[in-house]
C-alpha positions in Angstrom: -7.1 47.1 20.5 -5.0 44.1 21.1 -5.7 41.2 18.2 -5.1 37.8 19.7 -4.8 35.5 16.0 -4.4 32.6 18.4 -8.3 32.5 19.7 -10.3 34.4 17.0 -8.9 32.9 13.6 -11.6 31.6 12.1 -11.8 27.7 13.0 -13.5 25.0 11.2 -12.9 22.5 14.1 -15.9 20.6 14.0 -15.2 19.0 10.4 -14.9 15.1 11.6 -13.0 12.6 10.0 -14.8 9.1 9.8 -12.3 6.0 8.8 -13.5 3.2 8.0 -10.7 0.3 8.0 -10.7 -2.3 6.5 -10.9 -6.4 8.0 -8.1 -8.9 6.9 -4.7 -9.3 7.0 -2.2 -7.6 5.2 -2.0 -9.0 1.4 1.1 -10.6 0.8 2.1 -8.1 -2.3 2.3 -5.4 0.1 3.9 -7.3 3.4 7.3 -6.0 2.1 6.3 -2.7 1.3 9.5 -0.2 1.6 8.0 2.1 4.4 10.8 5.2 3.5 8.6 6.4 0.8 5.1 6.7 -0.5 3.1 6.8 -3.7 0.4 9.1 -4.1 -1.9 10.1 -6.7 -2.7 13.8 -7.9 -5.6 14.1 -10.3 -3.2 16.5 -12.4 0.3 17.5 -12.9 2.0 19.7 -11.4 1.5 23.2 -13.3 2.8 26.9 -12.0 4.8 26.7 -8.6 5.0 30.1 -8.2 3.1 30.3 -4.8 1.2 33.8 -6.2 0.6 32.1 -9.6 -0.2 28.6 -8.2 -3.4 26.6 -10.1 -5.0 24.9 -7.7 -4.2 22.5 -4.6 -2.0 20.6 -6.5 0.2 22.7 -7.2 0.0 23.7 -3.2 0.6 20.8 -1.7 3.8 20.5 -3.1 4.8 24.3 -2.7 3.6 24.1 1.2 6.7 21.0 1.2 8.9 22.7 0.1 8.6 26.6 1.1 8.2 27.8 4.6 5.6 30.3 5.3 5.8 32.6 8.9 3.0 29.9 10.2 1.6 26.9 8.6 -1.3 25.0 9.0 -1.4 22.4 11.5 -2.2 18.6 10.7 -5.8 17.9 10.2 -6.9 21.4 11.4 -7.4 25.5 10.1 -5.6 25.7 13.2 -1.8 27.3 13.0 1.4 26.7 13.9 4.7 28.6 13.6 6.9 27.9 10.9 9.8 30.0 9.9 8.8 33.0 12.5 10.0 32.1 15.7 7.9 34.8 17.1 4.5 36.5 15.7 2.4 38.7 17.5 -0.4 41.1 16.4 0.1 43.9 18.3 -2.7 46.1 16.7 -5.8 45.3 14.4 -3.3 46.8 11.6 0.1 45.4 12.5 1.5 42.2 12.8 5.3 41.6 14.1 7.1 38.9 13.3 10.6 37.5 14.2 12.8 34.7 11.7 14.2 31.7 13.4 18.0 32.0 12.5 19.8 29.1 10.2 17.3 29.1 7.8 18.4 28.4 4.2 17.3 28.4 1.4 18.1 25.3 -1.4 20.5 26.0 -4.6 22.7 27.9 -2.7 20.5 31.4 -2.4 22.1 31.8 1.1 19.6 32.5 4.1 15.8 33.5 4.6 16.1 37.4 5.9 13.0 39.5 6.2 13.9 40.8 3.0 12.8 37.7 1.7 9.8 37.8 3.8 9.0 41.5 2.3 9.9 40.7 -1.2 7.1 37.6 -1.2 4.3 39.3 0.2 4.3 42.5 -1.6 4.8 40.8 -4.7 0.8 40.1 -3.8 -0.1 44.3 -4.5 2.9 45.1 -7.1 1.7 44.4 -10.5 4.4 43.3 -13.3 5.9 45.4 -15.7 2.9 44.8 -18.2 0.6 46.1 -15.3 -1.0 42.6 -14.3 -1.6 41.6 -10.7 -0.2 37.9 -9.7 -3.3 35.8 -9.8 -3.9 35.9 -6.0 -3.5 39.4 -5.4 -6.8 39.4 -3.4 -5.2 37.3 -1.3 -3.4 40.3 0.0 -5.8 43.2 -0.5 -5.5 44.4 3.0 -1.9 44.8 3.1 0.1 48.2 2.9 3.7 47.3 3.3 6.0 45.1 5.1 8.8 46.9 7.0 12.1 45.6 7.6 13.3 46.2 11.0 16.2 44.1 11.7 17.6 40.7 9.2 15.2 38.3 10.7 12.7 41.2 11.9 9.7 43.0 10.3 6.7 44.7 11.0 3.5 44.0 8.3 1.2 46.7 8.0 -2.3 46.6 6.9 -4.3 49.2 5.6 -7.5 47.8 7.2 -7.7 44.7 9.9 -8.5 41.4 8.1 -9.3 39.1 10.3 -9.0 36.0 7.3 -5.2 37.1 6.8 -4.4 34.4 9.1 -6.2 31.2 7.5 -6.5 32.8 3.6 -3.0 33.8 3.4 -0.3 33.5 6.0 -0.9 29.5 6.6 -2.2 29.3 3.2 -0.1 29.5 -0.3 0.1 32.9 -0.6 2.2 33.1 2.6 4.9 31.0 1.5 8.3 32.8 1.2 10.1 33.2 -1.7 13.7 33.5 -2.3 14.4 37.5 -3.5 17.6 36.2 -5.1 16.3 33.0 -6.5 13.4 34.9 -7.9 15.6 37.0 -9.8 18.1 34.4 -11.1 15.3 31.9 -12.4 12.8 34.9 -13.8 10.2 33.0 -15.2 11.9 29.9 -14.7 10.4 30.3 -10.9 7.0 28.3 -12.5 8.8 24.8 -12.9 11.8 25.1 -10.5 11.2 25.5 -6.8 13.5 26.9 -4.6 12.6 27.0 -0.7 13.7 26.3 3.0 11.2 23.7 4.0 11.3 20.0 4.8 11.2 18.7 1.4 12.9 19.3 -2.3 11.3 18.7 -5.6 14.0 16.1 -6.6 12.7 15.6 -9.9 9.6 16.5 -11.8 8.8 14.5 -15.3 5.7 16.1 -16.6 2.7 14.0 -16.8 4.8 11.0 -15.3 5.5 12.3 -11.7 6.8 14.1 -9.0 9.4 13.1 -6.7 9.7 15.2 -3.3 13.1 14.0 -1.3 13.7 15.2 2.4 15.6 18.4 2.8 18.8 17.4 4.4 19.8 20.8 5.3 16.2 21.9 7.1 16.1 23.4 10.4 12.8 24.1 10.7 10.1 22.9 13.4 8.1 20.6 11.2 9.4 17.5 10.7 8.7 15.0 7.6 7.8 11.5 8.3 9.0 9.4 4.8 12.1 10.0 3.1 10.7 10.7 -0.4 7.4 11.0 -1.3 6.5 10.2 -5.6 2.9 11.8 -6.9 1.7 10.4 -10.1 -1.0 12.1 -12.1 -4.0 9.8 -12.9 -6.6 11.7 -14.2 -9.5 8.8 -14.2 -10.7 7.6 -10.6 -11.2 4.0 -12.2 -7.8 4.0 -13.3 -6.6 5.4 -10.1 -8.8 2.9 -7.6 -7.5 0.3 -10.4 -3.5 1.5 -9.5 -4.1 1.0 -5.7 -5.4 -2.1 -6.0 -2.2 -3.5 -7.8 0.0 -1.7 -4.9 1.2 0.6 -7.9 0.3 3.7 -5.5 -0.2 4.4 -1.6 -2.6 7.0 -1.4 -5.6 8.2 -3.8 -8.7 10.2 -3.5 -11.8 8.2 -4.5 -15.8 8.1 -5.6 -17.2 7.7 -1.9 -20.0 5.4 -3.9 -16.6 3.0 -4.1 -15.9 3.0 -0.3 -17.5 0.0 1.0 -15.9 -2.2 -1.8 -12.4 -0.7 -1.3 -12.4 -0.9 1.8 -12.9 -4.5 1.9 -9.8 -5.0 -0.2 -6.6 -6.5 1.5 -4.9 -3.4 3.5 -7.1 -0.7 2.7 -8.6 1.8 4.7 -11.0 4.9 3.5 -11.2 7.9 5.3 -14.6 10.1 4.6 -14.2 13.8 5.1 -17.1 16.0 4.6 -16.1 18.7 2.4 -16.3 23.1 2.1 -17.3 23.1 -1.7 -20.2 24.5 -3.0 -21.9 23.3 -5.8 -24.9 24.7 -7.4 -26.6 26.0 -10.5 -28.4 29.1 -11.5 -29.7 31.6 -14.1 -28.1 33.9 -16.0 -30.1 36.9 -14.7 -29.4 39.3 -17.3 -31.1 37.5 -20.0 -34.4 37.2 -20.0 -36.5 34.9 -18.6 -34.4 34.7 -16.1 -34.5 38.6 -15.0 -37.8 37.9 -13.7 -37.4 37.0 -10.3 -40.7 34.8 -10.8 -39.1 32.6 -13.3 -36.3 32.1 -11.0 -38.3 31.1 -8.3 -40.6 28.9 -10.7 -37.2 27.3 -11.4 -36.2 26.5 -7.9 -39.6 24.9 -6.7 -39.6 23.0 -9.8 -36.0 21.0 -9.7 -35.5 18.4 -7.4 -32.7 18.7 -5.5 -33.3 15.3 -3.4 -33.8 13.5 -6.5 -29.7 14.8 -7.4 -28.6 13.5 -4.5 -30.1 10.2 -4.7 -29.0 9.7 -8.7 -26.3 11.5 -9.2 -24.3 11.3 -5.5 -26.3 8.4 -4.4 -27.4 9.1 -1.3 -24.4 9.3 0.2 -23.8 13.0 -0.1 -25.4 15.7 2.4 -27.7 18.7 0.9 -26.8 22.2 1.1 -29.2 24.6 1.4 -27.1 28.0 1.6 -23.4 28.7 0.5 -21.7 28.0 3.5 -20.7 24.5 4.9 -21.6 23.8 8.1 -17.9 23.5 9.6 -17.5 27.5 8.5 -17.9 30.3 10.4 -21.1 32.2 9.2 -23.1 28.7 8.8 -26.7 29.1 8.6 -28.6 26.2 9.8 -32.0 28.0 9.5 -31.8 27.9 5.8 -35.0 27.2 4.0 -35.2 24.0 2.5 -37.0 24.6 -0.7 -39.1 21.5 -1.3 -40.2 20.9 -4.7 -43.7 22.0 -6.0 -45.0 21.4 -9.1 -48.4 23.5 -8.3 -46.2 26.7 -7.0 -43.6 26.6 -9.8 -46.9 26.2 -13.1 -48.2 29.3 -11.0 -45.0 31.4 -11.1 -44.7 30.6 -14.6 -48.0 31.7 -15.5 -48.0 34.6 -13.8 -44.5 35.4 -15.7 -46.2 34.7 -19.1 -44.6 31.6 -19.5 -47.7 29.4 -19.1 -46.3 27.3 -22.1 -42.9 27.3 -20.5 -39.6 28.2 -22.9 -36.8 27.0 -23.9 -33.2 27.6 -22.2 -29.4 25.7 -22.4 -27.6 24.4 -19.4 -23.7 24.6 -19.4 -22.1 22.0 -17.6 -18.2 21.0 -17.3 -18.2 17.4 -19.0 -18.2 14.7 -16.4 -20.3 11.9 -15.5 -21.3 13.0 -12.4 -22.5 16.8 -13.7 -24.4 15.2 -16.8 -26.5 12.9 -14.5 -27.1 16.1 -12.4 -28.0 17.8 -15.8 -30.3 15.0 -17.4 -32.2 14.9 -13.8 -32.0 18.9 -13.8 -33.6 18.6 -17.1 -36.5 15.6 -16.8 -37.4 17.9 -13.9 -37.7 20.9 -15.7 -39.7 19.4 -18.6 -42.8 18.6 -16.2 -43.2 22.6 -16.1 -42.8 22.7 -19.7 -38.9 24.2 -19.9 -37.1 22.5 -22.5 -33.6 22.2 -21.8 -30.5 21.6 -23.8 -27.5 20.8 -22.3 -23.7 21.9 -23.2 -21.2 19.7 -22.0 -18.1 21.4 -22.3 -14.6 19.9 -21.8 -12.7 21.4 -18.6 -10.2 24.3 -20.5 -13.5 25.7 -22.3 -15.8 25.4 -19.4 -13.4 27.0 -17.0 -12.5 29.9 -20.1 -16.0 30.9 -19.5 -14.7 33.1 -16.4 -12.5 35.1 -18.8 -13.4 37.9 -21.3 -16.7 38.5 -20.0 -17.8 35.0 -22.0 -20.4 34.4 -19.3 -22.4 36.6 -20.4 -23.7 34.6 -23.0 -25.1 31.7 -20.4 -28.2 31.1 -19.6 -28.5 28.6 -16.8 -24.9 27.3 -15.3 -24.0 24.4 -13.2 -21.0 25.1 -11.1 -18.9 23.8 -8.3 -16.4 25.8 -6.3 -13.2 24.5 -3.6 -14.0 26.2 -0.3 -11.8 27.5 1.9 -11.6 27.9 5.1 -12.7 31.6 6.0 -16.3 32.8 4.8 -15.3 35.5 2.8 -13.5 33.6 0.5 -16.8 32.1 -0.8 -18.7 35.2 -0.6 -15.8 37.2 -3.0 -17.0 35.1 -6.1 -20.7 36.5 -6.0 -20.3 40.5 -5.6 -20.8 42.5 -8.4 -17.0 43.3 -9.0 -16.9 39.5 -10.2 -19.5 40.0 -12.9 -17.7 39.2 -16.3 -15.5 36.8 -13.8 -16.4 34.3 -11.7 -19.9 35.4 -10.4 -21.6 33.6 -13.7 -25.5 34.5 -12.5 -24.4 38.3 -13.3 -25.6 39.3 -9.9 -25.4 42.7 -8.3 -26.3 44.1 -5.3 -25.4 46.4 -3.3 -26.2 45.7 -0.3 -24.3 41.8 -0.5 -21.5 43.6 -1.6 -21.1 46.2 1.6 -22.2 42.5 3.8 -18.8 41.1 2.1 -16.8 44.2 2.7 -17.6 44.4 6.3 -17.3 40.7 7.0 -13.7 41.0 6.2 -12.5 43.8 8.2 -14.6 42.9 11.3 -12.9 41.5 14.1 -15.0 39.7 16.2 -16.4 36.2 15.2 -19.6 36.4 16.5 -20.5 39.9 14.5 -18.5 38.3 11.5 -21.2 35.2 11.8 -24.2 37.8 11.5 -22.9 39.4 8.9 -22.3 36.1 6.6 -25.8 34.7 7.3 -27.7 38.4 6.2 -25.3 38.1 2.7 -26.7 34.5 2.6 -30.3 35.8 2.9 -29.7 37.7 0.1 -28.3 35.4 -1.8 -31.2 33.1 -1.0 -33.9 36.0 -1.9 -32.7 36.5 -5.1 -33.4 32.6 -5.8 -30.4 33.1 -8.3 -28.6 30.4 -7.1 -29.9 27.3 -6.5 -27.4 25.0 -3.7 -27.2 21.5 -3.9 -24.5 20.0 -2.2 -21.0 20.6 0.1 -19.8 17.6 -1.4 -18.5 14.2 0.3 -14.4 13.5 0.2 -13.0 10.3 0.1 -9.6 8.8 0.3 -7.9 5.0 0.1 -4.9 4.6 1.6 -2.8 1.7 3.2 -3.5 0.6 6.7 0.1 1.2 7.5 -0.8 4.9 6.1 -1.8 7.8 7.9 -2.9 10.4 5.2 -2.0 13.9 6.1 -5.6 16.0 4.7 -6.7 19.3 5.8 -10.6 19.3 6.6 -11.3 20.9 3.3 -9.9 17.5 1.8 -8.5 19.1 -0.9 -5.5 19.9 0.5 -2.6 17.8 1.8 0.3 18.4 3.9 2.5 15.3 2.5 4.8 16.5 5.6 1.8 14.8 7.7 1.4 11.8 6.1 3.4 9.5 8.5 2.9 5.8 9.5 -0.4 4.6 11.2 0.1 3.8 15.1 -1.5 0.4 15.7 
């Protein structure tokens, strides 16, 4: 059977992008604006840029600037292009053949990207290190055997299984960037903080927690061509102070509190782009400790929050509900979702019928932020009509995210948690099978029949099976009423008018080599 990646990748297509842009001329601090580079601001510094050690989109978006990959991502789409194959074809459900375009060279003087190069990067995916310890997005890989060399800008990759989410999870994505064999082995560990690629850009300079300066690759002779001559990223941690640093033209581009984009946008050239999100945000029980491993209590818990009520204090209004995990740009959406109202009546009922007719007592873990402790104080003025007392634990960021290592979940008891999406189903459905229990799936979930759902939805081929599959794990998901959904979330970005921002429709992903200057 023939695999054609070019029609049945896994699209996202719909995901719109609404600007709003601002009235007025342009302010007079900004009419001489030097147009060669731009300012942008990254919510933290830069921190591994080892593509199969990365930590987050951060890190990404400079990696994808300055590493090639076979195919990247086109602007503004999950769509594909070709990058540094000239040729790719899947010529089986199990093999992939690609062809190099000649002259490509890598920076530092590490001579030319070969398929060796090509090999040595993506088995580096399912070779653990000399302690034993996979990179951290071996998954990423899973479904990959080998990559065979056939000629120096030739090679065959071979996959043990088909995986139809190779395309959009790791060839356009991060961990289908190529890394220099010989540059790998000359920097060691060095290959965190120094990158070394053949794409448009270099990392000129990198001053931690000041910024990043990427600088066009004057040697490039790739396909994808960069629009500014250098581009600086400045970590600002605080939206205030970051909405407060485009205001005084000290940067070009931020991400921003949607609440804030009706009064940026009336600011002097400004214009906000809205970009409904992939996340997943929710919170749920710790089913392993009682109450909560009685599925009546778990129910008594989800008729009894209201999720409406969240939206309205603690996103505003602004932001839409979700009512299952996937967004509804994915693949494997399920718009026939209940919509569990809330109901005082049903939940006092369930509760009773648990033994719980005086409610109990339970503690909410939260990562500290403004936004997750209004969700939390609503979460828990709901809970306390029913009679659940709840405390809440407001942890900083390092601790709250630690709680996915060691097995430390298991001490939980009800979790609020957000999630980045990507853009292939089974990305989000990884984090909630039983082999993430003591990891990532913090409602210690199992079941086995989820778990074969996940596994078939990534080796099955066609979209509209892969789409059935995805909404029967969701049932499940839904049945167990161990996770309770309450919104995609809502991006939202300020840049110049002169400013085309270049954001993938997850929104947390840039390609800065698409940022280029607004057409009239």
């Amino acid at each position: 059977m023939t695999f054609n990646p070019t029609r049945r990748q896994v699209l996202v297509g719909g995901a719109s992008l609404a600007t709003i842009v601002a009235l007025g001329g342009v302010h007079p601090a900004f009419a001489g604006a030097d147009r060669t580079k731009i300012t942008v601001r990254v919510e933290k510094d830069l921190s591994n840029l080892d593509p199969a050690n990365r930590s987050g989109p951060i890190d990404l978006n400079v990696i994808w600037s300055v590493q090639q990959g076979l195919i990247s991502f086109k602007p503004g789409s999950t769509e594909w292009e070709l990058d540094a194959a000239e040729e790719l074809e899947q010529v089986s459900d199990t093999e992939i053949r690609f062809k190099l375009r000649s002259g490509l060279a890598f920076t530092g003087g590490y001579g030319d990207l070969t398929a060796e190069d090509v090999k040595f990067s993506f088995e580096r995916f399912i070779t653990p290190d000399a302690e034993g310890k996979p990179v951290t997005y071996a998954k990423d890989w899973s479904a990959l055997d080998r990559v065979e060399v056939t000629a120096p800008l030739e090679g065959r990759i071979i996959l043990k299984n088909p995986a139809p989410a190779l395309y959009t999870i790791a060839l356009a994505d991060g961990s289908g960037r190529i890394v220099s064999k010989k540059a790998f082995e000359a920097l060691g560990k060095d290959i965190a903080t120094k990158l070394v690629g053949s794409g448009p850009y270099v990392l000129k300079e990198w001053t931690p927690r000041e910024q990043f300066v990427l600088e066009i690759n004057p040697d490039y002779k790739g396909p994808i061509k960069a629009h500014f001559h250098q581009i600086v990223g400045k970590p600002i941690g605080e939206q205030n102070t970051a909405e407060i640093a485009f205001k005084s033209g000290e940067i070009d581009f931020t991400a921003i509190d949607p609440e804030n984009g009706k009064s940026m946008a009336a600011l002097p050239d400004a214009s906000i782009t809205e970009i409904p999100a992939i996340d997943y945000v929710w919170f749920g029980p710790n089913i392993e400790k009682a109450p909560f491993d009685d599925i009546r209590v778990r129910q008594a818990i989800r008729y009894a929050v209201d999720i409406d009520a969240i939206l309205q204090g603690a996103y505003s209004g602004l932001y839409p509900r979700a009512n299952a995990l996937l967004a509804p740009s994915l693949l494997g959406y399920w718009k026939d979702a209940p919509v569990h109202a809330r109901d005082l009546d049903k939940a006092q009922a369930l509760l009773r019928e648990a033994g719980h007719a005086d409610g109990f007592k339970t503690k909410l873990t939260i990562e500290a932020n403004a936004r997750y402790e209004a969700i939390a104080q609503i979460i828990q003025a709901n809970f306390a009509e029913v009679g659940i007392e709840v405390e809440i634990e407001a942890l900083e960021s390092a601790a709250y995210w630690a709680l996915g290592e060691n097995d430390a979940s298991k001490d939980l008891e009800l979790s609020l948690i957000k999630f980045n999406g990507k853009f292939d189903p089974g990305f989000q459905t990884q984090w909630f099978t039983s082999a993430q229990v003591g990891q990532w799936n913090w409602q210690r979930w199992k079941n086995a029949d989820f778990d074969a759902l996940h596994e078939k939805g990534g080796v099955t081929v066609d979209p509209a099976e892969r789409e059935k599959i995805y909404i029967e794990a969701q049932k499940l998901l839904d049945e167990s009423a161990a996770f309770i959904w309450i919104t995609h979330n809502l991006n939202a970005f300020a840049s110049r008018k002169w400013l085309k921002p270049g954001v993938l429709p997850n929104g947390n992903n840039w390609l800065y080599t698409a940022f280029t200057q607004a057409t009239a």
